[in-house]
Residue frames as a rotation matrix with the C-alpha (Angstrom) as fourth column:
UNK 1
-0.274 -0.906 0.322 -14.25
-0.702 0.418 0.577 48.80
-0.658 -0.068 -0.750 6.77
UNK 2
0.096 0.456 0.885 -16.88
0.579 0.698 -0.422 46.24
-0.810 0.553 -0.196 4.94
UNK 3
0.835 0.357 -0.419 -16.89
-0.078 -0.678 -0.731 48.96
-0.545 0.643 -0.538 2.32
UNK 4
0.190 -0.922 -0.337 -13.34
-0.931 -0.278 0.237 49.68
-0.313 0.269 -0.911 2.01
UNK 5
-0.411 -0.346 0.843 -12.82
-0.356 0.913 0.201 45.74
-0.839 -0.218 -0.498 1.69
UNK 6
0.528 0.654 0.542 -15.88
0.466 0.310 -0.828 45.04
-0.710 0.690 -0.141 -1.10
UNK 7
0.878 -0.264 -0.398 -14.31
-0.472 -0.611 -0.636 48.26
-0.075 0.746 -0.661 -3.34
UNK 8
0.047 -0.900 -0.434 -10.79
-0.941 -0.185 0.282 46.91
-0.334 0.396 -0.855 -3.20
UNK 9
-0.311 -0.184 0.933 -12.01
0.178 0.953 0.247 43.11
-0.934 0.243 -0.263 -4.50
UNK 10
0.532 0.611 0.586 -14.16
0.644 0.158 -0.749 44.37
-0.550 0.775 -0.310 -6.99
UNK 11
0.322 -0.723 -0.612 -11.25
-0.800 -0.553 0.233 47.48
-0.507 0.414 -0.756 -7.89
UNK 12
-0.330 -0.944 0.003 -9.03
-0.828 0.291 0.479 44.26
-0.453 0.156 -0.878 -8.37
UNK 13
-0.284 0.060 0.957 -11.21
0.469 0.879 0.084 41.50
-0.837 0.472 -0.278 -10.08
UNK 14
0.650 0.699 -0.298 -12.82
0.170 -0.516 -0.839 44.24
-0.741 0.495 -0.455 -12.62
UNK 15
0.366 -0.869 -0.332 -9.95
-0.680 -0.494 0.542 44.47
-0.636 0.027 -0.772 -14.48
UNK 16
-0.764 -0.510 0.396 -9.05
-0.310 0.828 0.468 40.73
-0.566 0.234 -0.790 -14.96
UNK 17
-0.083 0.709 0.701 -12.58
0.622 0.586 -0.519 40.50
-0.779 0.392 -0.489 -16.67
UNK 18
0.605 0.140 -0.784 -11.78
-0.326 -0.855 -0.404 43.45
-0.726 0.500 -0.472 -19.01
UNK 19
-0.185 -0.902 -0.389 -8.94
-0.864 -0.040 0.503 41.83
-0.469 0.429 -0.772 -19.98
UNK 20
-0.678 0.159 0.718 -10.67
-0.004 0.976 -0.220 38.80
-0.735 -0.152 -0.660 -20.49
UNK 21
0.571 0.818 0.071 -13.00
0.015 0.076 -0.997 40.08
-0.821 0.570 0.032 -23.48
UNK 22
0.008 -0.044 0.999 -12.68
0.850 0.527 0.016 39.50
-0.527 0.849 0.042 -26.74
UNK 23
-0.374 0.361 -0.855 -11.93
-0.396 -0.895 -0.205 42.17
-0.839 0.262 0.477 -29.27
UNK 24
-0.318 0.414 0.853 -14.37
0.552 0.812 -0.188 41.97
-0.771 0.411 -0.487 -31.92
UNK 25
-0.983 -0.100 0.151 -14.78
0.178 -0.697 0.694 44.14
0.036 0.710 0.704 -35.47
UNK 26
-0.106 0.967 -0.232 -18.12
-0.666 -0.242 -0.705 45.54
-0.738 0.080 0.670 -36.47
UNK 27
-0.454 -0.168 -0.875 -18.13
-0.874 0.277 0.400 43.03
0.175 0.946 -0.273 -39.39
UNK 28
-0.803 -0.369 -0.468 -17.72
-0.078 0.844 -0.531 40.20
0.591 -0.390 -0.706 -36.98
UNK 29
-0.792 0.550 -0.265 -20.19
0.302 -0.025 -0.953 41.40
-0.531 -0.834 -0.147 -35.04
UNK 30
0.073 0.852 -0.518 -23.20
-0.984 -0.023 -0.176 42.05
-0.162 0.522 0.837 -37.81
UNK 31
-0.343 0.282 -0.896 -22.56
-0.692 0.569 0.444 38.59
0.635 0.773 0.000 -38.69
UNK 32
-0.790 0.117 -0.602 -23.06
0.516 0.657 -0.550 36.97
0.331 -0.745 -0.579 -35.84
UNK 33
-0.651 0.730 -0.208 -26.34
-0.593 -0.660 -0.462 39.85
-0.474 -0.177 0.862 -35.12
UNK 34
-0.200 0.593 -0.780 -27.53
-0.977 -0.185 0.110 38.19
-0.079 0.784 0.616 -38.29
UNK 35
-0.414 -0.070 -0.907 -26.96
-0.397 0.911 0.111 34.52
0.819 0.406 -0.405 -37.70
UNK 36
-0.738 -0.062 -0.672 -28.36
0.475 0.660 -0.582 34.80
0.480 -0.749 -0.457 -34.34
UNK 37
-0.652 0.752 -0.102 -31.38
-0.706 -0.650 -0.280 36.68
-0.276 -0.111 0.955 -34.80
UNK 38
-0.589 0.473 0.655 -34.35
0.158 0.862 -0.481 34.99
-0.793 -0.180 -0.583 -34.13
UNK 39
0.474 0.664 -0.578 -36.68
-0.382 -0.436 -0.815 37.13
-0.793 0.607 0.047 -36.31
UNK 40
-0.104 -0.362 -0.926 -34.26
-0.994 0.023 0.102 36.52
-0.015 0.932 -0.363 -39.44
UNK 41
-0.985 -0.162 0.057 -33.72
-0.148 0.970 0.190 32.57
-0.087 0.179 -0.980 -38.54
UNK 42
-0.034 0.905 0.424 -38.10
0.385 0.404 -0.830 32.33
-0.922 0.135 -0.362 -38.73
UNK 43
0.428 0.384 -0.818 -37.88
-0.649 -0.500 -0.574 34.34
-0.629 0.777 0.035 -41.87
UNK 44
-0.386 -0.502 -0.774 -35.37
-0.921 0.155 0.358 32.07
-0.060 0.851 -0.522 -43.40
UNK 45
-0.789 0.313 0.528 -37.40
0.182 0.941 -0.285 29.07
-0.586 -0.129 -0.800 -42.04
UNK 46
0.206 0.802 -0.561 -40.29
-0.211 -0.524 -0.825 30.66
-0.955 0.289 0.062 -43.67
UNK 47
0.467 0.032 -0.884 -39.23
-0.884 0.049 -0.466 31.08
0.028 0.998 0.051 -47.19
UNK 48
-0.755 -0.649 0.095 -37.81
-0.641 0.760 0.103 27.52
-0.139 0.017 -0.990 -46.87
UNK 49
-0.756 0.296 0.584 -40.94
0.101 0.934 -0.343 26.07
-0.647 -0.200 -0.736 -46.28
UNK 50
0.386 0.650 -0.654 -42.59
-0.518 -0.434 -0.737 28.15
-0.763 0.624 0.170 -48.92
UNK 51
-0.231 -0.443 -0.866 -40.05
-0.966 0.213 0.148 26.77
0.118 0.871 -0.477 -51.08
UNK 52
-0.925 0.230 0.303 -41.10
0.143 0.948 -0.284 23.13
-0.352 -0.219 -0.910 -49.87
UNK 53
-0.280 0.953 0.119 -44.63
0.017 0.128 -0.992 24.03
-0.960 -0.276 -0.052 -50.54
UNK 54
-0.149 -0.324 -0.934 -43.75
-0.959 -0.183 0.217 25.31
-0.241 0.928 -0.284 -53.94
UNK 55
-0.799 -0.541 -0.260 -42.58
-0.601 0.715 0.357 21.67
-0.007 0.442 -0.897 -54.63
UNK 56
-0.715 0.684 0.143 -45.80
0.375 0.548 -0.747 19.88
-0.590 -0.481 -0.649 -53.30
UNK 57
0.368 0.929 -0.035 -48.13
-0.133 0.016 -0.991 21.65
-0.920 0.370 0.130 -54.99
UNK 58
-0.021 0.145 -0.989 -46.31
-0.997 0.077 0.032 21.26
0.080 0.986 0.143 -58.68
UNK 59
-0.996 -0.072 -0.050 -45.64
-0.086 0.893 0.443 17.58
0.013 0.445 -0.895 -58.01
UNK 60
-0.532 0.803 -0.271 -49.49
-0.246 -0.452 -0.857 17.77
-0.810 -0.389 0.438 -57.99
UNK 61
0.510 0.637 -0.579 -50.16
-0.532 -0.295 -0.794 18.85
-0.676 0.712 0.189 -61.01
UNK 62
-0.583 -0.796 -0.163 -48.01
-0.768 0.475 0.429 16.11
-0.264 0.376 -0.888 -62.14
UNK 63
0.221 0.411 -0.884 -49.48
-0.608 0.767 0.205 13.05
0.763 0.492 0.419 -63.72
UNK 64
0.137 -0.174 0.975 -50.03
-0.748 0.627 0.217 10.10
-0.649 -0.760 -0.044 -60.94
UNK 65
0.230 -0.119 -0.966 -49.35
-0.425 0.881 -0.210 6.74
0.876 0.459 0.152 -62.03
UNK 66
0.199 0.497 0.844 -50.54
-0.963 0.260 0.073 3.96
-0.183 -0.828 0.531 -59.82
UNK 67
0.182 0.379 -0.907 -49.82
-0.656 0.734 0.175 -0.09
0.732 0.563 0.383 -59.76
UNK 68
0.328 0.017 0.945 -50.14
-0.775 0.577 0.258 -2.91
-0.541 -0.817 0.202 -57.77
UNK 69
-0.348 -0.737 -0.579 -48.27
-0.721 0.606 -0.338 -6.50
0.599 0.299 -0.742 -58.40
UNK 70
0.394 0.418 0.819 -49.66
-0.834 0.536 0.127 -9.75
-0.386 -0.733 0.560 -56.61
UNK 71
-0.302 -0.421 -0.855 -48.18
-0.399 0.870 -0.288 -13.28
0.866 0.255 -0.431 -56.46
UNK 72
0.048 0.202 0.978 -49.79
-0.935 0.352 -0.027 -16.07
-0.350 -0.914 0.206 -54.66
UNK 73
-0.897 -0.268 -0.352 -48.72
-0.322 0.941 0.105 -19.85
0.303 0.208 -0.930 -53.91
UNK 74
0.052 0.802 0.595 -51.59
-0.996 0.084 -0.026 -22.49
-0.070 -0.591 0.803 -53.51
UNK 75
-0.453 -0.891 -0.008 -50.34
-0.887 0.450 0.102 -25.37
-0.087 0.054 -0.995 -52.37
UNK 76
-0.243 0.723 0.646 -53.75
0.033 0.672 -0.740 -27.24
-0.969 -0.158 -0.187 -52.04
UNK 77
-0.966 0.114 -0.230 -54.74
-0.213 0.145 0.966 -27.93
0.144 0.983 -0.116 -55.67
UNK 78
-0.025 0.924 0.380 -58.86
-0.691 0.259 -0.675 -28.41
-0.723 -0.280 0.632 -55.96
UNK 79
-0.989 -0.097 -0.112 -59.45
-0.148 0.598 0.788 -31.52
-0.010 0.795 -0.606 -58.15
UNK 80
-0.046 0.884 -0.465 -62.83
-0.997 -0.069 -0.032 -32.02
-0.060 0.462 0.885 -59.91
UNK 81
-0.878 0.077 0.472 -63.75
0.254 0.911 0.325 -36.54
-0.405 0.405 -0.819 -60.18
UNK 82
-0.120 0.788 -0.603 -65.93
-0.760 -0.464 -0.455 -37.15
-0.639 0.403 0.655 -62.63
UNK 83
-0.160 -0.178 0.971 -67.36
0.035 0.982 0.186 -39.81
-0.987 0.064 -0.151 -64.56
UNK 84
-0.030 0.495 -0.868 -67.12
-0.953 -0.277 -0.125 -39.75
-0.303 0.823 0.480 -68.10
UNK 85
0.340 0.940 0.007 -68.35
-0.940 0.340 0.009 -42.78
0.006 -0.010 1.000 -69.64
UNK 86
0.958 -0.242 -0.153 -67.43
0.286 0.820 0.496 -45.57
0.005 -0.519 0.855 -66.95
UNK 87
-0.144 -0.987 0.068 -64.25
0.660 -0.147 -0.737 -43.60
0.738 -0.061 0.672 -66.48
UNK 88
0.722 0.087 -0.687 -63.24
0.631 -0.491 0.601 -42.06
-0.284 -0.867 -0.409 -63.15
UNK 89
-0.012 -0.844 0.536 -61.17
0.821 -0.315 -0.477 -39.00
0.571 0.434 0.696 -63.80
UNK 90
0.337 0.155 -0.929 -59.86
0.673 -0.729 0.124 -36.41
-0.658 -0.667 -0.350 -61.44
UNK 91
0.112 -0.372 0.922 -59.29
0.596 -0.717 -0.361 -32.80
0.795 0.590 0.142 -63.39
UNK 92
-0.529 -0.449 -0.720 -56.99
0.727 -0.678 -0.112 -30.24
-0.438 -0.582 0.685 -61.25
UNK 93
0.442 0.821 0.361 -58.71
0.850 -0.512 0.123 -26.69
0.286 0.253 -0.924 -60.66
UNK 94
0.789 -0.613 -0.041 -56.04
-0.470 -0.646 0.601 -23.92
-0.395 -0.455 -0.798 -60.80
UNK 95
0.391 -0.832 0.393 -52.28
-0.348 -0.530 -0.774 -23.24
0.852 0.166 -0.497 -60.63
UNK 96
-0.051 -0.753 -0.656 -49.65
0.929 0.205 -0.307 -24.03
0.366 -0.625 0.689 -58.19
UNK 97
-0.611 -0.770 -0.184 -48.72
0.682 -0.630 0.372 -20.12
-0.402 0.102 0.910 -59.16
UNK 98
0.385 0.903 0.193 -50.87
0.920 -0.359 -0.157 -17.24
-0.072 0.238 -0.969 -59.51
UNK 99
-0.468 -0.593 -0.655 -49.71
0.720 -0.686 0.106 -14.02
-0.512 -0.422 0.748 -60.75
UNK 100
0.268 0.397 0.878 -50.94
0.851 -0.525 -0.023 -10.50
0.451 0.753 -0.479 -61.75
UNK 101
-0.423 -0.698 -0.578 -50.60
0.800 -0.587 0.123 -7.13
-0.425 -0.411 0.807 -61.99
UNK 102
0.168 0.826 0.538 -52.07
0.976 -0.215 0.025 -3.78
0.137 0.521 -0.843 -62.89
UNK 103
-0.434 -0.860 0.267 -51.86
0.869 -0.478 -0.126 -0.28
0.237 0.178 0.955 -63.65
């Protein structure tokens, strides 16, 4: 009776999932073989990063060109006193403003 009971749900739900697929072309289906293959997605990662490597080694063999740029404030000023004869005189050592730069 358990028997007779299991065969006529599964007689009567088998169906409603038949009807429930999708119909799908052979077209539709290679592309979707091909876009969801793993093997093919590492190959196209593959020649992707070949093509990245490609790029890395010519910028290489490119000419470099290096520079550097520096600006400093100094708000303390050294001053130099000195006597020149029977004169006190203070002479500033430095800039306010220091800049350079270099290639």
């Amino acid at each position: 009776m358990v028997r007779l009971m299991l065969i006529v749900i599964i007689g009567s739900v088998l169906p409603q999932l038949a009807i429930a697929q999708q119909q799908v072309t052979l077209k539709d289906a290679l592309t979707f073989a091909l876009q969801n293959n793993t093997k093919v997605r590492n190959a196209k990662l593959d020649i992707e990063g070949g093509r990245y490597k490609v790029e890395e080694v010519r910028a290489q063999a490119l000419p470099q060109i290096t520079g550097n740029v520096g600006l400093t404030y100094n708000p303390i000023i050294g001053q130099l006193v000195a006597n020149f004869g029977g004169q006190t005189q203070a002479i500033k050592l430095g800039q306010n403003w220091n800049s350079t730069a270099g290639v």
